[in-house]
C-alpha positions in Angstrom: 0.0 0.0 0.0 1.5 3.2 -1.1 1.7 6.7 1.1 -1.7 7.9 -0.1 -3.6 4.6 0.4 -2.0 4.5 4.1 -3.4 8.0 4.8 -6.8 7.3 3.1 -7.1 4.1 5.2 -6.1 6.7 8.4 -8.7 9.4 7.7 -11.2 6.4 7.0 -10.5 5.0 10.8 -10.4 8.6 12.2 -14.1 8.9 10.5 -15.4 5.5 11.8 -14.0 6.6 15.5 -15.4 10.7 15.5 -18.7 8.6 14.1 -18.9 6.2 17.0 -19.1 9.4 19.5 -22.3 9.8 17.7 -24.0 6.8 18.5 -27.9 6.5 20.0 -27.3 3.7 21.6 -29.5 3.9 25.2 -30.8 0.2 25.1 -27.5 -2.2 24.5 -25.1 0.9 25.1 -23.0 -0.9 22.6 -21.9 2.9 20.1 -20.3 1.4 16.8 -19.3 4.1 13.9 -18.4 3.1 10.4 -17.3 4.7 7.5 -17.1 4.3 3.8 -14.3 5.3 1.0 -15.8 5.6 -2.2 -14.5 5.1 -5.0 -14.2 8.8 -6.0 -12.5 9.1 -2.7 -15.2 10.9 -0.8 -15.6 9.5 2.9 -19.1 8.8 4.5 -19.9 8.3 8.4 -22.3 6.6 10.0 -23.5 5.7 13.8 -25.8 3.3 15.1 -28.7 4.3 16.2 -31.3 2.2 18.0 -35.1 2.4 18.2 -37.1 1.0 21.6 -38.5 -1.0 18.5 -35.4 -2.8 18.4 -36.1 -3.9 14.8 -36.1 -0.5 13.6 -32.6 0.2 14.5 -30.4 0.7 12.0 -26.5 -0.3 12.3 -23.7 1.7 11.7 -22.4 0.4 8.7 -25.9 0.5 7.1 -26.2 4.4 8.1 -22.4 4.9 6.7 -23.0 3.2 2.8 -26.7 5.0 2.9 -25.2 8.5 3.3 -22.8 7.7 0.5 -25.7 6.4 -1.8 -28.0 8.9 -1.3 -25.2 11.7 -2.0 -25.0 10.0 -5.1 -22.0 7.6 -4.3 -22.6 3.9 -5.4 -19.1 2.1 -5.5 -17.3 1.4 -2.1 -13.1 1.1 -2.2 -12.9 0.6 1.8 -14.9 0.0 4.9 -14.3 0.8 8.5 -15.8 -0.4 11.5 -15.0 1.0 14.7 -16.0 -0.5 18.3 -15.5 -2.7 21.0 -14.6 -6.4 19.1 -16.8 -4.6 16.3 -18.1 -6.8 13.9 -21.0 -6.3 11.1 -23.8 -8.3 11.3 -25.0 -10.6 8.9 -27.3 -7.7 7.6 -24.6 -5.1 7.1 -22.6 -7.9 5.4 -24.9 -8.4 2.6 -25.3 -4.7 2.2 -21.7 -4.1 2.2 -20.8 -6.8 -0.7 -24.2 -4.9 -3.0 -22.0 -2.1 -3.2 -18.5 -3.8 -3.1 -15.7 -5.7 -5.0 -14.9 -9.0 -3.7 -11.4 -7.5 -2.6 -12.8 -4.5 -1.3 -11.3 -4.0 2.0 -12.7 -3.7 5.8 -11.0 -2.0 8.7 -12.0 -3.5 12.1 -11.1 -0.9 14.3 -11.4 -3.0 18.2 -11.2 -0.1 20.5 -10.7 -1.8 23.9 -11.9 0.3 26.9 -9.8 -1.6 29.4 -7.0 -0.7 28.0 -7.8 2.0 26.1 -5.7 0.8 22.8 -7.1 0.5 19.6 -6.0 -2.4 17.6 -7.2 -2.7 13.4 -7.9 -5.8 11.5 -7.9 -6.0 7.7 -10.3 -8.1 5.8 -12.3 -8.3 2.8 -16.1 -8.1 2.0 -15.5 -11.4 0.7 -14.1 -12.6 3.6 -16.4 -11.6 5.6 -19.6 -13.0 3.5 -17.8 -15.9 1.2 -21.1 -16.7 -0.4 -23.2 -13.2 -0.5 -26.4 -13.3 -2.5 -24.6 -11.7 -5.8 -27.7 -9.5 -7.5 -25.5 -9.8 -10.8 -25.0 -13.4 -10.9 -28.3 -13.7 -10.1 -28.9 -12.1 -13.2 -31.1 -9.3 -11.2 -28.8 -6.3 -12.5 -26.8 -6.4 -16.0 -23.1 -7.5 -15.7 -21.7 -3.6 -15.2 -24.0 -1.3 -13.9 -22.9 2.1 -13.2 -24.1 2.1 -9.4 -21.4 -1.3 -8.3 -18.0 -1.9 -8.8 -16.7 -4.3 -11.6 -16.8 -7.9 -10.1 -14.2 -10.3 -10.5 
């Protein structure tokens, strides 16, 4: 990874931490914050925020890639998570590989409050989901559409 990708995958942590602060998390006081790297470099936060409904809460990673689609940004070139042993659910794992390359990577950012060190993880989407419901191999969107990445 050159300079510039080690300082994009920096600011993308920094945004996934400063997101976290965010949270609404009064009922499992668990704050995660996650943010996205498009691929025209732009970078999108997100915070969970919970609902006494608890169905209607909406994780972090969901509220990161849904700021960055509905400013008009489809393809995603990183991920970051940011927690305590933070880890997406199967949820945000589906909805991070309809936007993602099979290579695309994810930052788990474990922020230990024992300790109060911060260690990071690298991954991929496909990693993290091996067999993800593929909408274009599904034959549900054409081969190339302009919103995803190109799949390999």
């Amino acid at each position: 990874m050159n300079l510039k990708g080690k300082r994009a995958v920096a600011r993308l942590v920094e945004a996934a931490i400063r997101a976290r602060a965010r949270a609404y998390c009064p009922y499992s006081r668990y704050p995660v914050g996650a943010a996205v790297l498009t691929e025209s470099g732009r970078v999108f936060a997100g915070c969970n925020v919970e609902n006494a409904s608890y169905g209607l809460s909406i994780c972090a990673e969901r509220a990161a890639i849904c700021r960055a689609i509905s400013a008009g940004h489809g393809a995603l070139r990183a991920i970051a998570v940011a927690g305590a042993a933070a880890k997406p659910c199967g949820a945000c794992r589906q909805v991070m590989a309809e936007f993602s390359g099979k290579d695309t990577a994810v930052h788990l950012i474990d922020l230990n409050a024992k300790t109060g060190r911060r260690s990071v993880v690298r991954t991929t989407v496909f990693k993290l989901l091996p067999m993800a419901y593929d909408p274009v191999s599904s034959g549900l969107l054409p081969r190339n559409p302009h919103n995803l990445p190109n799949r390999r």
